[in-house]
C-alpha positions in Angstrom: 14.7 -16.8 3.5 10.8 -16.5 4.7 9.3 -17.7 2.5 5.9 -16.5 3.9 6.9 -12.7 4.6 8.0 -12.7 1.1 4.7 -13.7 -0.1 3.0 -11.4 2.0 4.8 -8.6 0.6 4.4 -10.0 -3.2 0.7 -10.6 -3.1 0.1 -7.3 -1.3 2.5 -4.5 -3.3 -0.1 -3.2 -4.9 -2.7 -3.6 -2.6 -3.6 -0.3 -1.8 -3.7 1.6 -5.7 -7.4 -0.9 -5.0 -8.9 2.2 -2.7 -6.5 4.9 -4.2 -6.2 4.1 -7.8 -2.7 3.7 -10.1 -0.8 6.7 -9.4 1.8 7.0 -12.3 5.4 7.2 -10.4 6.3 10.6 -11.3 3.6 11.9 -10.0 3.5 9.9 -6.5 7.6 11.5 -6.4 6.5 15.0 -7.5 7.1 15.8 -4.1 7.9 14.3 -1.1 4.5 15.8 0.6 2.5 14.2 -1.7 4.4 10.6 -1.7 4.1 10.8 2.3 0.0 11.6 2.2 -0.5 8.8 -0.5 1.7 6.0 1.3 -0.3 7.0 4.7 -3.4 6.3 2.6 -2.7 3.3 1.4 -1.2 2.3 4.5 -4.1 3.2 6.4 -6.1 1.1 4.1 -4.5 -2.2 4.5 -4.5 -1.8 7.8 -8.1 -1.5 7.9 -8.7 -4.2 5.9 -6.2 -6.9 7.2 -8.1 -5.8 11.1 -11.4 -6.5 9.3 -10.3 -9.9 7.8 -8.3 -11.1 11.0 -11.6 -10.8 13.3 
């Protein structure tokens, strides 16, 4: 098992509802439009952030 990648993924699961808010789950699966903006969002966001922490 790693050990780190599974911490990474734990302590960071939630990471982006910080910029986009808790989206109940039936509304994030209301449709598969919507789930695929919000995921880019929140992807785009810890992206963002881990560029901005690693420099």
């Amino acid at each position: 098992m790693d050990w780190k990648k599974l911490y990474e993924i734990t302590s960071s699961h939630d990471y982006g509802e910080i910029f986009i808010g808790d989206i109940k789950t039936p509304v994030k699966h209301y449709s598969l439009e919507l789930r695929a903006m919000l995921q880019k969002v929140e992807e785009g966001m810890v992206e963002a952030t881990q560029k901005r922490n690693s420099s």
